[in-house]
C-alpha positions as CSV (number, residue, x, y, z in Angstrom):
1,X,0.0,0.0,0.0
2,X,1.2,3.6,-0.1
3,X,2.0,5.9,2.2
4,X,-0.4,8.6,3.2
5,X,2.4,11.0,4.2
6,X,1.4,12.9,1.5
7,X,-1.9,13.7,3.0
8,X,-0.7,14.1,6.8
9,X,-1.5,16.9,8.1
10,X,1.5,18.9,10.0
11,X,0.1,21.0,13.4
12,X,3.0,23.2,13.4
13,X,3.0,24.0,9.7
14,X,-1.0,25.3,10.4
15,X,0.1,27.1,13.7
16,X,3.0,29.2,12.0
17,X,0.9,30.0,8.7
18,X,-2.2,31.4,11.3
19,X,0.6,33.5,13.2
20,X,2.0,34.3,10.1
21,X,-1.5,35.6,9.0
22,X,-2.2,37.4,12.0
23,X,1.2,39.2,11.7
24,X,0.6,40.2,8.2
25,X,-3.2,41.1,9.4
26,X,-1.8,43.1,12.5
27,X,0.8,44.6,9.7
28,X,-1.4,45.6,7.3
29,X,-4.3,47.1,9.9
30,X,-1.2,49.3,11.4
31,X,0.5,50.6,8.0
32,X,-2.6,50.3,5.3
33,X,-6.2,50.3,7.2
34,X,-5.4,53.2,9.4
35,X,-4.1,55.4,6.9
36,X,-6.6,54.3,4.2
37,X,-10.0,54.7,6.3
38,X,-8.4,58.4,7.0
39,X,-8.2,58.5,3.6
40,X,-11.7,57.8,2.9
41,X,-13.3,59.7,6.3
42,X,-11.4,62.8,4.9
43,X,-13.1,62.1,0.9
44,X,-16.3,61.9,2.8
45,X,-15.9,65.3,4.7
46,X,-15.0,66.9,1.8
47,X,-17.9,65.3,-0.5
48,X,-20.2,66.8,2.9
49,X,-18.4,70.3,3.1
50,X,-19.2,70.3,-1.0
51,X,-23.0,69.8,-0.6
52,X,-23.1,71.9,2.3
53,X,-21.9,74.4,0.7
54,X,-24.0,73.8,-2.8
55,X,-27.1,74.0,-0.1
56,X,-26.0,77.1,1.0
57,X,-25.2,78.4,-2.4
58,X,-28.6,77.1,-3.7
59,X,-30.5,78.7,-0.2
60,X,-29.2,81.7,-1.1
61,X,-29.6,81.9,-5.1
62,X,-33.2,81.4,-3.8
63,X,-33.2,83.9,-1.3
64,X,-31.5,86.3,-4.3
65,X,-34.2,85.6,-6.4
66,X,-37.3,86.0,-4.4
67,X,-35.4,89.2,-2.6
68,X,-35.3,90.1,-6.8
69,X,-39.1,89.2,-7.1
70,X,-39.7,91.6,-4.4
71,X,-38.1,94.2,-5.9
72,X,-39.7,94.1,-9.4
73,X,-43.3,93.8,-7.9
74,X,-42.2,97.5,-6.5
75,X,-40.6,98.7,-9.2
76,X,-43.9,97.8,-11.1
77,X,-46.1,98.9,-8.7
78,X,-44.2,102.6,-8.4
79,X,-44.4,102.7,-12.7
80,X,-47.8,102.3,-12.1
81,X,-48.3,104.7,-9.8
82,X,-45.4,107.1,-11.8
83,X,-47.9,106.9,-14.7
84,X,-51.2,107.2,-12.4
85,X,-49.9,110.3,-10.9
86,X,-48.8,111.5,-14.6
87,X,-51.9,111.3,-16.0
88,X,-53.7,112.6,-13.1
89,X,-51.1,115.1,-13.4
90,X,-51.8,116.1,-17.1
91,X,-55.2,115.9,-16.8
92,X,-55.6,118.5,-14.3
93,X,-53.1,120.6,-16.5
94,X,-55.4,120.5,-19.3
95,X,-58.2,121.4,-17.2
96,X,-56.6,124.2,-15.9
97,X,-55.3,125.2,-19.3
98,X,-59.1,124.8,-20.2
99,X,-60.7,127.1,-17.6
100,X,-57.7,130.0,-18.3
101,X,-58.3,129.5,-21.8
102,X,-62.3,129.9,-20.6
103,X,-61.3,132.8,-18.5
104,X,-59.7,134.3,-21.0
105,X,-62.1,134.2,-23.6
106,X,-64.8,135.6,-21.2
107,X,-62.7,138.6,-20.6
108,X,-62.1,139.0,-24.3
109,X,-66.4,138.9,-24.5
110,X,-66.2,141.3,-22.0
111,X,-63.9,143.5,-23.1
112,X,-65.4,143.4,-26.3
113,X,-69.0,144.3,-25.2
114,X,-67.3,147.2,-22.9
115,X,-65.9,148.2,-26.7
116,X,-69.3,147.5,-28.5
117,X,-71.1,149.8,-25.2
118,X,-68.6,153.3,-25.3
119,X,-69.1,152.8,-29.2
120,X,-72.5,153.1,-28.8
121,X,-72.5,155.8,-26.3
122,X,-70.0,157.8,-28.5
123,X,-72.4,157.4,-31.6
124,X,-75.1,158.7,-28.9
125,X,-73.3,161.7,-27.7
126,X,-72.2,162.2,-31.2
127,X,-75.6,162.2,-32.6
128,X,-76.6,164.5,-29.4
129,X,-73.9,166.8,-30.1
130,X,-74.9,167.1,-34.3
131,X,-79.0,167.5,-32.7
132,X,-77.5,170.3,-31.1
133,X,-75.4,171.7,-33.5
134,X,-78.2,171.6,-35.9
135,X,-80.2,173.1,-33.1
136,X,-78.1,175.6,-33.0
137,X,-78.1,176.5,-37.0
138,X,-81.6,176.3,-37.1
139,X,-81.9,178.8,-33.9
140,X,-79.9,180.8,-36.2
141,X,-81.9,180.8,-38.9
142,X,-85.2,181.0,-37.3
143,X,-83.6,184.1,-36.1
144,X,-82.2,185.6,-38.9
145,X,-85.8,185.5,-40.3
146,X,-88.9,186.3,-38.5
147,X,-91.0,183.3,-38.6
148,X,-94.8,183.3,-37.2
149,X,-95.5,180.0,-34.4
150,X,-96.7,178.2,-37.6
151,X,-93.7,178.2,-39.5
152,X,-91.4,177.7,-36.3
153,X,-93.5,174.2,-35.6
154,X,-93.5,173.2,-39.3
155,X,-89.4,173.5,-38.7
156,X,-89.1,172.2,-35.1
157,X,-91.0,168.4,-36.8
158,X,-89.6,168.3,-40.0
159,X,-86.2,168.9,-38.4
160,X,-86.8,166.2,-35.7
161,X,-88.4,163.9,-38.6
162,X,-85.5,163.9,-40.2
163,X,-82.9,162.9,-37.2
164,X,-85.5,160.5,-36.9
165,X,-84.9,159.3,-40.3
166,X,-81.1,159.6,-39.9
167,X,-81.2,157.7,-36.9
168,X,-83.2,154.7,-38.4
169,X,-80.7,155.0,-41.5
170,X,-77.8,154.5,-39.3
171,X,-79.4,151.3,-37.4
């Protein structure tokens, strides 16, 4: 038969390959695990710090644009209130532009009736001043010649007659 040597199975052979293992283990844990969880635990602090700070970036992009928003709801609402205040503005301009222009015109009505009165009154006094005048001649005349009461009333109405006339004429 054959030997089973090849087979054995040596005690001390296992024992010095599991200290052997636990040597490289306790080796490699000292010089590599140590070293390459720090590694990792600072990669993973600064992958956190990153999104922190991308929160904070993003909170205050949003902050920005509602603080923005804001700001162009009063811009629009001062326009509006610009061009309220412009047209209520021009319209009371033009209203009072309107009533001067009124005002204005009245006085020129005014003025001109005033005109139209003194014209009239002149034309008056002017026609009392020519009754007199011819008054006056006719006095002259009645005088230079002896007329009887007759005559002198026959003169008196067809001189007055005829201002009449004149002063129909002139109308």
């Amino acid at each position: 038969m054959q030997s089973l040597e090849v087979i054995s199975i040596n005690l001390w052979q296992i024992l010095v390959s599991l200290c052997n293992l636990l040597i490289l283990f306790l080796i490699f844990k000292k010089f590599l695990f140590k070293p390459v969880k720090k590694m990792l635990a600072e990669r993973q602090a600064a992958i956190d710090d990153r999104y922190q700070k991308a929160a904070k970036a993003e909170d205050s992009a949003l902050e920005m644009k509602k603080s923005w928003d804001e700001k162009m709801e009063k811009a629009d609402l001062e326009a509006d209130n610009i061009i309220k205040s412009a047209a209520a503005e021009a319209e009371l301009q033009s209203r009072k532009t309107l009533d001067e222009t009124r005002a204005k015109a009245e006085q020129i009505i005014a003025r001109a009736e005033a005109d139209a009165e003194l014209e009239r009154k002149k034309a008056e006094d002017g026609i009392k001043r020519e009754i007199v005048y011819v008054s006056t001649a006719l006095s002259e005349k009645m005088l230079e010649r002896e007329i009887n009461a007759e005559d002198h009333r026959a003169l008196i109405d067809s001189f007055i007659s005829s201002i009449g006339e004149e002063q129909d004429g002139d109308k």
